[in-house]
C-alpha positions as CSV (number, residue, x, y, z in Angstrom):
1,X,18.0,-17.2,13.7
2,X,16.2,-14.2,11.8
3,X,12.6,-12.9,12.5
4,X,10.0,-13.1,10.1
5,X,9.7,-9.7,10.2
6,X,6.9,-9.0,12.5
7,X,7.6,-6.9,15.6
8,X,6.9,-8.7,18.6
9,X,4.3,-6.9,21.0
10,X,6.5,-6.1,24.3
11,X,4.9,-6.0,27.7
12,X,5.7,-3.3,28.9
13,X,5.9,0.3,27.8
14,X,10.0,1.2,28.1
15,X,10.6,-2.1,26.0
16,X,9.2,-0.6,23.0
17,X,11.8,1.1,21.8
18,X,14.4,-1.3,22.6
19,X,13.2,-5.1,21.6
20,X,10.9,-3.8,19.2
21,X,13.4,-2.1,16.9
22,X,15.6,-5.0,17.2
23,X,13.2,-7.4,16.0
24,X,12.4,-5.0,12.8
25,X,16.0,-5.1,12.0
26,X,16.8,-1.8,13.6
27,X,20.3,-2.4,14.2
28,X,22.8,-0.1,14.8
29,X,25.2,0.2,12.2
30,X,28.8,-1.0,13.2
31,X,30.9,2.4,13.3
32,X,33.8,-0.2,13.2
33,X,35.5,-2.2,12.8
34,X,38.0,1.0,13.1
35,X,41.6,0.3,13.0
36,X,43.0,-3.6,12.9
37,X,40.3,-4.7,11.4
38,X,40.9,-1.9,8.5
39,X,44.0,-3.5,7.5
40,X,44.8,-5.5,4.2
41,X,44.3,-9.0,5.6
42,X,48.5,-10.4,5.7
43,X,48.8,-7.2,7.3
44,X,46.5,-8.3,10.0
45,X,47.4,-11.5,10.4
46,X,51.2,-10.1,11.2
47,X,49.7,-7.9,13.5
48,X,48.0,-10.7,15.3
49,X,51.2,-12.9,15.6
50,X,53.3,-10.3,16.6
51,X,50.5,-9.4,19.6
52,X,50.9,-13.2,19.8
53,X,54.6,-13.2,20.1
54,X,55.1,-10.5,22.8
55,X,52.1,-12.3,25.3
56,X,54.2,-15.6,24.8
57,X,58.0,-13.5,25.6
58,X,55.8,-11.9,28.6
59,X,54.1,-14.9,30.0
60,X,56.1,-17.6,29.1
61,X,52.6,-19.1,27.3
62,X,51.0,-19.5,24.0
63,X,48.4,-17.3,23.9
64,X,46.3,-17.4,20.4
65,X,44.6,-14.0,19.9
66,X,41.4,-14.2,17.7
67,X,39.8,-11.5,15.5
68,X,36.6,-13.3,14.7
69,X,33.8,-11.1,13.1
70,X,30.2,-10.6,14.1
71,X,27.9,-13.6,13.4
72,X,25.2,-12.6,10.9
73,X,21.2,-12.2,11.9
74,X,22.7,-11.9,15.7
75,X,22.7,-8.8,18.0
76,X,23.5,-9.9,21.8
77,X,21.6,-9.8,24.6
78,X,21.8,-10.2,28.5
79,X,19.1,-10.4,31.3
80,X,19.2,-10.8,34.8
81,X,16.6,-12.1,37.1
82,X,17.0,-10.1,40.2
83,X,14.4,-12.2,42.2
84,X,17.2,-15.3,41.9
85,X,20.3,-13.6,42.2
86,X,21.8,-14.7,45.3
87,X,24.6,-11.8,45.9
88,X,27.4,-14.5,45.9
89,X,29.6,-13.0,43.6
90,X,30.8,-16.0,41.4
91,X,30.2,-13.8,38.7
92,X,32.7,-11.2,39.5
93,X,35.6,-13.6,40.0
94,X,34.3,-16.1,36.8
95,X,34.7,-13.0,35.0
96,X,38.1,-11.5,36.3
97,X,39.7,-15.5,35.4
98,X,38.2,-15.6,32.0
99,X,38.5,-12.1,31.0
100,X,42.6,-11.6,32.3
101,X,41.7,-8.7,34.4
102,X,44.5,-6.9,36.8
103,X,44.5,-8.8,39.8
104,X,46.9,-6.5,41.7
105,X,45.8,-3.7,41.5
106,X,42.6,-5.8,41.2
107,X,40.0,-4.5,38.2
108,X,36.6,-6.4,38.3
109,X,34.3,-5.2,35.7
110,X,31.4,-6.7,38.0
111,X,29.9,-5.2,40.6
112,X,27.1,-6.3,42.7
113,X,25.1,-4.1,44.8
114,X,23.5,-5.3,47.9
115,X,20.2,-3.7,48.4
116,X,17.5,-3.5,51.0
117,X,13.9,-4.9,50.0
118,X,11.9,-1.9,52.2
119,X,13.9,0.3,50.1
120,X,13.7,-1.5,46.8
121,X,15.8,-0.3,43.8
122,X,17.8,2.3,45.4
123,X,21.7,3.3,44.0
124,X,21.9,5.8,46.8
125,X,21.7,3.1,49.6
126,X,23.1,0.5,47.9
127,X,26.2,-1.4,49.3
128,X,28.9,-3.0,46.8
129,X,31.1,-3.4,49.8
130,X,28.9,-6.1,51.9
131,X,30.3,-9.1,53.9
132,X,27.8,-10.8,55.4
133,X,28.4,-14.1,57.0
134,X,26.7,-15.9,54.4
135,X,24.3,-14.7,51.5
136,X,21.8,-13.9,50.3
137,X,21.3,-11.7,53.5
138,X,17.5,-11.8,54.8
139,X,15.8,-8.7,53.9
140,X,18.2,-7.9,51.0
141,X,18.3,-8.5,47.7
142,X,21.3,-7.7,44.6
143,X,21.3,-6.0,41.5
144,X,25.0,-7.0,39.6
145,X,26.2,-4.1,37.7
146,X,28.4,-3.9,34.5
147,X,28.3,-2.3,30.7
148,X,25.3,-2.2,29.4
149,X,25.9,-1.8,25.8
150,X,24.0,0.5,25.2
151,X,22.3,1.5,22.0
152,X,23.1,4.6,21.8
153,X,26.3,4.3,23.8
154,X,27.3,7.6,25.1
155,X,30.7,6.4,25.9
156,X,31.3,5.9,21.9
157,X,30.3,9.5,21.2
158,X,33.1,11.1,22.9
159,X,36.0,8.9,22.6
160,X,38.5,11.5,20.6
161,X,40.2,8.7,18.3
162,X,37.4,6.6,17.9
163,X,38.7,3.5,19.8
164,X,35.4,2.3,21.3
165,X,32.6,1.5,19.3
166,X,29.4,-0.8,18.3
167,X,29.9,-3.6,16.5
168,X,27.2,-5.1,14.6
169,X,26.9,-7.7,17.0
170,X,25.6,-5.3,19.5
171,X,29.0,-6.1,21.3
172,X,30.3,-2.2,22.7
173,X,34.4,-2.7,21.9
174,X,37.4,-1.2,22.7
175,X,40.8,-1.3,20.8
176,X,43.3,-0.8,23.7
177,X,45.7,0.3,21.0
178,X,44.2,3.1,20.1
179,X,42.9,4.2,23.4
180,X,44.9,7.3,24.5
181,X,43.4,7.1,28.3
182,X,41.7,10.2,28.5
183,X,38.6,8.6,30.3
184,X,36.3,10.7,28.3
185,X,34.1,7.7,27.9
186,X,34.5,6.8,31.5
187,X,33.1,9.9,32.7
188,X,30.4,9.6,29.8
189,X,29.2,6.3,30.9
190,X,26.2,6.6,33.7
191,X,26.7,3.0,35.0
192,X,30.5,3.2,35.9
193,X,31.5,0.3,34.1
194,X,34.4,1.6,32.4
195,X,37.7,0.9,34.1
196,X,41.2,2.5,33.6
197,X,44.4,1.4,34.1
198,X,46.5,3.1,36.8
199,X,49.1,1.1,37.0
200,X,50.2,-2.3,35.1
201,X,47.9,-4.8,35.0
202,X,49.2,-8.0,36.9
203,X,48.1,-11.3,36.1
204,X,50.1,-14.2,37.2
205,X,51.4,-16.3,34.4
206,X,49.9,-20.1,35.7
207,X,46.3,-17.8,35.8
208,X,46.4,-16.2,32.4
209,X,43.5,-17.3,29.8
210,X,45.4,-17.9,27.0
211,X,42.4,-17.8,25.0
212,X,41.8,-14.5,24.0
213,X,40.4,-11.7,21.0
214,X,41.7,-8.7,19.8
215,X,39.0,-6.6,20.8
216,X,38.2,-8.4,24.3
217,X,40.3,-10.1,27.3
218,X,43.5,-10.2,25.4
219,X,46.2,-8.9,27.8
220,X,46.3,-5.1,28.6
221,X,48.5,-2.7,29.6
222,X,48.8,1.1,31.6
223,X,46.8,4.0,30.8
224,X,43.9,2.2,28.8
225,X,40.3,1.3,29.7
226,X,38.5,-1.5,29.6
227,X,35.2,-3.3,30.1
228,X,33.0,-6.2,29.7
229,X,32.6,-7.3,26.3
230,X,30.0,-10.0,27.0
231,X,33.4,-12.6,26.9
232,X,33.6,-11.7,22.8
233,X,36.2,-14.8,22.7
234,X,33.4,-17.2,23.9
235,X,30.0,-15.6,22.4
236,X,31.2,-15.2,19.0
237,X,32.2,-18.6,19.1
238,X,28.6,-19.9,20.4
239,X,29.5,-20.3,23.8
240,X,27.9,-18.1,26.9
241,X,29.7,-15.4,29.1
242,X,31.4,-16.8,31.8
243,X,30.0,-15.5,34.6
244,X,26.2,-17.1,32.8
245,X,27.9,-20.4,33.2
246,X,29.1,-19.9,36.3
247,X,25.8,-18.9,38.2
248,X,24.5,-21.0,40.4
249,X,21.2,-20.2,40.5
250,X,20.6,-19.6,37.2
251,X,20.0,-15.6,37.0
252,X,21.6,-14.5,34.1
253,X,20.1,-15.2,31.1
254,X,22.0,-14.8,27.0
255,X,20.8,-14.9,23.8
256,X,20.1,-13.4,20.3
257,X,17.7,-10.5,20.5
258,X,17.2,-11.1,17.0
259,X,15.8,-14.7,17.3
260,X,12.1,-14.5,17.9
261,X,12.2,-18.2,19.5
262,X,15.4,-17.3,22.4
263,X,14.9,-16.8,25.6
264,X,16.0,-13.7,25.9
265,X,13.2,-12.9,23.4
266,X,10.7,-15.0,25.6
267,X,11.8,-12.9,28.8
268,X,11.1,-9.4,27.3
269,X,8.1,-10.2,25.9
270,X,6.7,-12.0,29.1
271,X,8.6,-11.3,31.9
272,X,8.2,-8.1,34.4
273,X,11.2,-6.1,32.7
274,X,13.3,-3.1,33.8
275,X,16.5,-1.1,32.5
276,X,18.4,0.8,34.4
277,X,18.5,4.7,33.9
278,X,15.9,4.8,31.6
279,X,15.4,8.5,31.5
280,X,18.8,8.9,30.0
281,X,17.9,7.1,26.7
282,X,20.8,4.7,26.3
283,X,18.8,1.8,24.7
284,X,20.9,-0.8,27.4
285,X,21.4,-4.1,25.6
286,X,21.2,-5.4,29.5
287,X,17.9,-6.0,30.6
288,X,16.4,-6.6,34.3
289,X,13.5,-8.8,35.4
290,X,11.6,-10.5,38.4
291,X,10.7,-14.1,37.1
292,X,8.1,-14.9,40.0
């Protein structure tokens, strides 16, 4: 799944610092893992089944909760072909199911924007409120919304305990445990896909994933923030995000930047390819494009 060490020629100019470096190896170092992961090994595995313990005395479930580690030669990927997406939201609720998100008060770490083709991209237009009768709506087109994971994640850079970070993975985490809910990093992040918890998360027992990882859609609780994680449970473990299998048009794309024979490698190298923001300099690990 490695490269053979040539840098790939991108197509466009704002690619270059982003698919390039990854293909030379340029990969961020991990500042984590921080705190579980730190542990003497029986010491995390007790920590594991006690988290495991309290989710079956609250639910009434076995839930397992995994701590698997970043695959090596792999940093993760997303694209999304905006000429295809269809605005019908599957996404948003495949996520919400598979990622045990609050359902009242609801949390979706989706949102899709409904936008108007004579305007093209435009945030200060944009509608994540539409109800059309049916979609997609003629003359409008959607741009879905969520963390970027960003290179150089400013959300990371100003958390105060350090409980958000990069993996090596490219995955941006969070360890709710350590999260003090200051919303630093929400009010650092320009995309608005950080999410805090005002109140306790409610998830009915008979909906609960009970397949879930420490650092991803495991249960959590008041006062902390969360976010996508690219479904960590089901990427590290080869499988894609849930809201790439649920699509049904096909729009969202997954893969290894890393592997010079991917798709996602095929779409930034030949595809017509956009971030969003790009003035600010994150490095977004989420990538745009028009396929036709």
């Amino acid at each position: 799944m490695e490269t053979n060490g040539k840098t790939p020629k991108p197509t466009r100019r704002l690619f270059t610092s982003t698919a390039a470096a990854a293909a030379a190896g340029w990969i961020l170092t991990a500042c984590g893992p921080k705190r579980l992961y730190e542990a003497p090994r029986a010491q995390l595995k007790k920590a594991i089944a006690d988290l495991e313990r309290q989710y079956r005395e609250r639910y009434g479930k076995n839930v397992t909760v995994s701590d698997s580690q970043p695959i090596p030669g792999v940093e993760f990927a997303y694209a999304l072909d905006i000429s295809r997406c269809i605005g019908c939201r599957r996404c948003v609720y495949a996520c919400v199911a598979e990622n045990n998100q609050s359902r009242d008060p609801q949390i979706q770490w989706i949102r899709v924007l409904s936008m108007e083709k004579e305007k093209g991209v435009d945030f200060s237009s944009a509608d994540p409120y539409y109800q059309p009768a049916e979609v997609p709506e003629e003359g409008h087109f959607y741009v879905p919304v969520g963390c970027q994971h960003c290179r150089e994640a400013p959300c990371t850079k100003v958390c105060p305990t350090g409980a958000t970070w990069t993996e090596r993975d490219g995955i941006v985490v969070i360890d709710y445990d350590w999260c003090i809910g200051c919303r630093y990093c929400m009010a650092a992040c320009p995309y608005g896909a950080r999410h805090f918890n005002w109140a306790e998360p409610n998830i009915p027992p008979g909906e609960l994933n009970t397949n879930t990882h420490y650092l991803g859609n495991r249960p959590r609780s008041k006062g902390v923030v969360e976010k996508c994680t690219f479904c960590i449970q089901r990427a590290r473990a080869g499988r894609y995000p849930a809201c790439v299998e649920v699509c049904p048009v096909g729009a969202r794309k997954f893969g290894n930047l890393l592997d010079k024979d991917s798709e996602i490698r095929y779409i930034i190298e030949h595809k017509r390819v956009l971030v969003l923001k790009e003035e600010l300099n994150t490095m977004p690990r989420f990538f745009y494009f028009y396929a036709t």
